[in-house]
Structures are given as C-alpha cells and as structure tokens.
N, C-alpha and C positions, 0 to 999 in steps of 0.2 A: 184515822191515821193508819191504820192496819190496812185498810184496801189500797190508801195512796202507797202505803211500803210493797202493797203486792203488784200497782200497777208498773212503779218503777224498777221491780223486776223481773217481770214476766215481756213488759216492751222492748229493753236493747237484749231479753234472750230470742225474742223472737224474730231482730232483726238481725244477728250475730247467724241465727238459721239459717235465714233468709240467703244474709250474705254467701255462707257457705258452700250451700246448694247453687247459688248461682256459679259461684267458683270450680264445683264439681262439673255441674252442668257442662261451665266454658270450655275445661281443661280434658273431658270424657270426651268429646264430639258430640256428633248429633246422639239424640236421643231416641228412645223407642219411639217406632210410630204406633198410632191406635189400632186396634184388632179392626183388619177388616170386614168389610161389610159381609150381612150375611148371604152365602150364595157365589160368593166373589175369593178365590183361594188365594194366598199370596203368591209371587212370582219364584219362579227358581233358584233364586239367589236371597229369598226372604224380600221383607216387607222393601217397598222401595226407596223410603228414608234412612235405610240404612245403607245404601251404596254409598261408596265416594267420588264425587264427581271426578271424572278424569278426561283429559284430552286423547285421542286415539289417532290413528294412523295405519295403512293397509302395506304389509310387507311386498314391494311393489319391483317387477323387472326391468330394469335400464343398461344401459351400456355403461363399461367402467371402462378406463384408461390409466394403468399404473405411471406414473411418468414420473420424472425425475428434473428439476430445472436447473441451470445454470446460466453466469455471463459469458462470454465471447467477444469477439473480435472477430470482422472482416477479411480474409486474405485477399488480393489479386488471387486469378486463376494462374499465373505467370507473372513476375515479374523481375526485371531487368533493368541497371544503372550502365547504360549506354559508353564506354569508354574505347580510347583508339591504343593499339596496339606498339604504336610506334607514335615517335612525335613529328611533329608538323605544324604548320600554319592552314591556319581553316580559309577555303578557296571559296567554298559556298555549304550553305545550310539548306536541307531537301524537306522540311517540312513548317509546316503551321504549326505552332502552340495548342494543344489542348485536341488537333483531331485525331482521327482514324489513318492509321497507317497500314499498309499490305505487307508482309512476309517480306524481304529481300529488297524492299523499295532503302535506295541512300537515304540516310539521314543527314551524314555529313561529309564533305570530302575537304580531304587535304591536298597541298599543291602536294602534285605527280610527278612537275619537270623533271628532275634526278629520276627515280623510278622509269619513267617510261622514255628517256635516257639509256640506261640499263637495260631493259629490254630489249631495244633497239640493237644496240651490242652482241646483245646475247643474242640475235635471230640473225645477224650479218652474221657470227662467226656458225651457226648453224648451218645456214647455205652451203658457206666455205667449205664446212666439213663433210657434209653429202656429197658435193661435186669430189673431195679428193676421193673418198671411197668409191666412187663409181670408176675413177679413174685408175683406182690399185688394184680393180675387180679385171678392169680390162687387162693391166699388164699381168698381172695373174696368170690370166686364159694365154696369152702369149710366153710364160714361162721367163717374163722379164723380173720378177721379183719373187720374194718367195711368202708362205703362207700367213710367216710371223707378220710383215707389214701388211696385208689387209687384216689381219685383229689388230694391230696396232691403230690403224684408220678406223675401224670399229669402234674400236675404245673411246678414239677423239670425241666420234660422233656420237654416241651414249655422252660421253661428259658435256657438252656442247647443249644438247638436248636439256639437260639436267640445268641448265644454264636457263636455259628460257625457260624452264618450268619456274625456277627460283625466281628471277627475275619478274616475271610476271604475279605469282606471292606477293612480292612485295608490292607492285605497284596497284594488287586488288587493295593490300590493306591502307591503302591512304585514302579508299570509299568504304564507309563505317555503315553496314546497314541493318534493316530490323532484323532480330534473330524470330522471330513473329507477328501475326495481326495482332494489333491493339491502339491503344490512345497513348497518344506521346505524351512528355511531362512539358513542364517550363524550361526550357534551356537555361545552362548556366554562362553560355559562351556567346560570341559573334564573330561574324567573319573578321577573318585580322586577326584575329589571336595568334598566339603560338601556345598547343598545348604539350603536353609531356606523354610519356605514354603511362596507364591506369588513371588519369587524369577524368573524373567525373561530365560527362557534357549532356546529358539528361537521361529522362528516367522512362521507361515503355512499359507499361501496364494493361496486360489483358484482363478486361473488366467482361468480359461477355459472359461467365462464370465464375463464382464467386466462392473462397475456401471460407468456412468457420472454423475456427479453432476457440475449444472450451475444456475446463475440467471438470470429472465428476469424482466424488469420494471411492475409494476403491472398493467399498463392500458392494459396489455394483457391478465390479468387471465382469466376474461370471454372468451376468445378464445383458452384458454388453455382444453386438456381433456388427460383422457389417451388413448394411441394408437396412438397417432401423429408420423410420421416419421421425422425423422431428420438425419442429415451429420457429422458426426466426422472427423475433419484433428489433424493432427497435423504438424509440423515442424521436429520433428524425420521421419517422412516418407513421405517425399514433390509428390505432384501431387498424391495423394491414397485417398479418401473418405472410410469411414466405414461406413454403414446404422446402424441405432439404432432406439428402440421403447420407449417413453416417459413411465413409470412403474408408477411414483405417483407426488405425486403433496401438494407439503408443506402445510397443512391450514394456517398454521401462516405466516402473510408477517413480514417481516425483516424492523424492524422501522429503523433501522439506513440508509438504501439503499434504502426503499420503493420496494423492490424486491420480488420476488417469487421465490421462490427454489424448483428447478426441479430435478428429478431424471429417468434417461435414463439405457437402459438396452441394449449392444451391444454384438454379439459373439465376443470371438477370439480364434477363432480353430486353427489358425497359431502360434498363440504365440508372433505375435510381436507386441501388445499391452503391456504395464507394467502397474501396479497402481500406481499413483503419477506423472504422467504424465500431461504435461499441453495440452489443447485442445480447439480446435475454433468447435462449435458448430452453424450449421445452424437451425434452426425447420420449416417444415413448417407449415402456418398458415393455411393455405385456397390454393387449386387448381384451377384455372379457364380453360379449356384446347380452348375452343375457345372464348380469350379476342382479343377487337379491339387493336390496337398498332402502333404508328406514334412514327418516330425520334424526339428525345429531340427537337432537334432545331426548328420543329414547333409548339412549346409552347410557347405564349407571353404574358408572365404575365404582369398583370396590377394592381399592390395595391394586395388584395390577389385573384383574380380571375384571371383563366385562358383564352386565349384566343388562337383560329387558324386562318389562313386564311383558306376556301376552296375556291378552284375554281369552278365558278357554270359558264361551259361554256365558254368564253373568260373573266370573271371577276373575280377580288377576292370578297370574302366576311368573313368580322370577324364574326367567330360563338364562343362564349361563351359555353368551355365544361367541364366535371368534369372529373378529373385525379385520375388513381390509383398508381400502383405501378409501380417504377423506377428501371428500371434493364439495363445494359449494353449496356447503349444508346438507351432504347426504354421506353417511356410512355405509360401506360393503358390509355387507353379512355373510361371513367364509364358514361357519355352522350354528346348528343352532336355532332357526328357524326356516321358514318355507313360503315359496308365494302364495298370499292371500293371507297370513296370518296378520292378526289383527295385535297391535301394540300401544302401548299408553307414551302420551309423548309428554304428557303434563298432568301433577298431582302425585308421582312415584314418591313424593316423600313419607303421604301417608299409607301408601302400601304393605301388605306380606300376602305370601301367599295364603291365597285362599280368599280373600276377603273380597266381596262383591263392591261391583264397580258400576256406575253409568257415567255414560258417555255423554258430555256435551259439546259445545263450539268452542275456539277459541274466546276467551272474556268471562268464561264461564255460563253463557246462557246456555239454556236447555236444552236437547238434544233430542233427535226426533226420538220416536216412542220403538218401544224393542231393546231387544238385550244389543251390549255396547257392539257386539259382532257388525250386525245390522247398523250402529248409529254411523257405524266409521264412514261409510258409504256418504251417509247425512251430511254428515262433519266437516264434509269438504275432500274428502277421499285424500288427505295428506299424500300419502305414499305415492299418487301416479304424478 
C-alpha cells in the first residue's frame, strides 16, 4: 500500500514537470545548443542555434519619382460656338459635318441681296464724288471758286468713302467664317432658315492639341512651376500614357476644395484624344535618379517614427530612419542608412538590438552558409 501511495504521487509530479518545462521550453525560444565540438570555436554571434531566423534584403539604388495624382478633363486647344452677327436666311452651308476646315474658309452665308444692294450705292456715289472734287480742283487753279468749296468736296468724298467701307462690313458679315483650323461640329441649322443674330449654328473645335485641366491640394503650390511633366491615361485607351507640359498655374486657390487649378498642355497628332474627356493625371514633383530603397516590410513603425533592423555582422540593430516616397512596394530611405546595407525584411517581431540573426529564404528555409551580410546576396538579393 505504501509503494502504490508513493507511485501515485511521484507519477502526475513527474508529469506536472514534465509539462512545465515543455511550456517553458515553448514560451523561452530555442534553446542552448550543445558545446561545440572540440577544435571547432563558435561563430561571432555565439553558437548558431541561437540566431533568429530572419528574412534580409540589400539597401539597393533606384530612381524615385515624387508625384502627385489627380482627375481632369480634356480641353479643346480652341474652341468656338459659330454664330452670325446679324440676321438673315442661310443661302448655303460651306462645310461637311464632322471634317477638317482651314482658317477663314465660309462656313455659312446669308442672303447678301440687300447688302450688296448697298454697296452698290455706296461705290456709285463714291465715283460721283471723286469726279466733283477733281472738278472744284480745276476751278480753284482758275480762281473760279474759293478754297472752302474744295474742303467741302473733300469732306463729301471722306464721307462717301466711309460709305463703301460700311457698306461692304456689312455685306462681309452675311459670310460666317472659321475664326481657325479645326473640325467643325454637327450643325444645328439648314438652308432656308432664318436665323437671328447670337443665334447658335455649330460648334469649331481645334483638337490638334489638347488642354487638361485638374486640381491639386494646395500644400503643393510651392512645388508646383510651369514645365513640370506629367502622364495623361484614360480609360477610353487602357494601358497608353500621353506626356503633357504643365502651361499655367491658377493664382487664385479654390476656397471651396482648398485646391489649385492646373492647366497642362498635351499633343494629339493622332486624333484619339476628344475634349470632354475624363482623365487620371500623374505630375511629377521632384526626380531623384539615385534614391536608397528597401522593401515596405522593413519599416517598423513605432508611434510616428520609423524604424529598421540592420544587420551589423551576425547581429541586428534598430536604426531609426527618415522615409520618402512609397511606390510599388519599395520605400525611400531620406536617412539613416547607406547602399549596401543589409536589413531584415521578416521575423522583426522577435528582434532587439544586439541579438544574433541568420538569414534564410522566403518560407523560412535555410539560408546559404555565412553571417546574414553574406546570406542577403543568397536570399535572392531583395533590394536590387
């Protein structure tokens, strides 16, 4: 009886141990490794079961581009809503729907008859009036009349003149023509009509260069100038970039958005731009062509400051650095490290300084042989 009482409690103390230690074991990490062999000294960072496996990555030089995006709109390079100046009845229409028209070519004409009518008038009594003046010149030089009647005859003929200038005004504006090259619109009229004057009769749009207008938040204007390049997409023509040059620059910010309104200037010698068009606008802000650059994941913020591990050697070390710009998975590094340093991109949870590292592959497997400096290289050289 006395052994059976001793076995039943010497066995759940010894699994309660058991247990214990395993729990310690889990919740300590790895554990000592064995004294190496003899002959064999441990590595610089201590035995090598005690590293923490970490992913790394090589502080690598690329180009950065600060930029800034927004939407837009399309402008014509020009445009114009075609209207006649006086009214009239449309005698004939000078173009095709939809083409290419020249500078000063008719678009539309109105009947003339009255007008050139009036002109007519106006160049008979024009003659008249040249002939008496020539005539009051003669009696003059004969002492038949006196100086006041040829300024009088003078005068006629200035007013006379002034006549067929007027005259002929009016009878240009009943021919409506382009105030430039471009592509005409839909007309809204046809011959036979009677229009009014400011009376709408189509629309002339010079597409051969193209405006963007977009806003940006105003804590960019200081970084804003003209000459800036920037990227025009759109969604009407998927995977295609346009280049464009920034042209002016709103003084007035827009209270309601706090914004700045921009104006870009792009070609389209192809044509397949239209104005009215919606449009995602890149600009750049600033070029840096050799910025340092580490993968997102080894940045470990802390409150608002950033933080990396490097590896100095078999160890980590948190270095404290200042970050630029964020681009498709790669962070600027504006201080704080150098090219060629070497950073943990995975496993930073287990970290402090000082505490030795080895380096493997993504997934965790093993990492070539050497301190992690060397493995980064292995590892797949993240960084370049």
């Amino acid at each position: 009886m006395e052994r059976r009482r001793i076995v039943f409690i010497v066995v759940p103390l010894a699994a309660a141990i058991a247990l214990g230690y395993a729990a310690y074991a889990y919740f300590r990490g790895p554990g000592p490794a064995p004294a190496p062999a003899a002959g064999k000294a441990p590595g610089p960072g201590g035995p090598a079961d005690f590293a923490v496996p970490v992913e790394v990555a090589t502080v690598a030089m690329a180009p950065v581009a600060e930029e800034v995006t927004a939407v837009g709109t399309l402008r014509s390079n020009e445009s114009v809503v075609v209207r006649p100046e006086i009214s009239g009845r449309i005698a004939a229409i000078g173009f095709a729907e939809g083409t290419r028209v020249e500078k000063g070519a008719v678009l539309v004409a109105l009947d003339a008859s009255v007008q050139e009518a009036e002109l007519g008038q106006a160049r008979a009594n024009l003659a008249l009036r040249e002939r008496n003046i020539r005539r009051t010149e003669e009696l003059l030089r004969d002492k038949f009349v006196s100086q006041s009647a040829l300024d009088e005859a003078t005068a006629n003929l200035r007013v006379a003149e002034a006549n067929v200038a007027l005259a002929q005004a009016r009878l240009e504006k009943t021919r409506i023509r382009a105030p430039f090259a471009g592509v005409i619109g839909i007309r809204r009229v046809s011959v036979g009509d009677y229009v009014k004057e400011g009376q709408d009769l189509v629309t002339l749009e010079d597409i051969g260069a193209l405006k963007v207008d977009f806003r940006v938040p105003e804590v960019f204007l200081t970084r804003l100038s003209r000459g800036q390049s920037l990227a025009v997409s759109t969604e009407a023509i998927p995977g295609r970039a346009f280049q464009a040059t920034v042209e002016a620059i709103d003084p007035l910010i827009d209270e309601s958005g706090r914004a700045v309104v921009i104006r870009a200037r792009l070609a389209n010698t192809e044509g397949v731009l239209r104005p009215g068009m919606f449009v995602r606008v890149r600009l750049v802000l600033a070029e840096r062509p050799q910025a340092l650059v580490v993968p997102e994941e080894a940045i470990v913020p802390v409150g608002a400051e950033q933080f990396v591990f490097r590896v100095a050697g078999d160890k980590a070390e948190r270095v404290k650095v200042e970050t630029g710009v964020r681009r498709g998975g790669r962070v600027e590094v504006v201080k704080g490290l150098a090219a060629g340093d070497v950073v943990v991109t995975a496993g930073q949870i287990k970290l402090r300084d000082g505490v030795p590292v080895r380096a493997v592959r993504p997934g965790g497997k093993p990492g070539p042989e050497g301190n992690a400096a060397k493995a980064a290289a292995g590892a797949g050289d993240a960084g370049k």
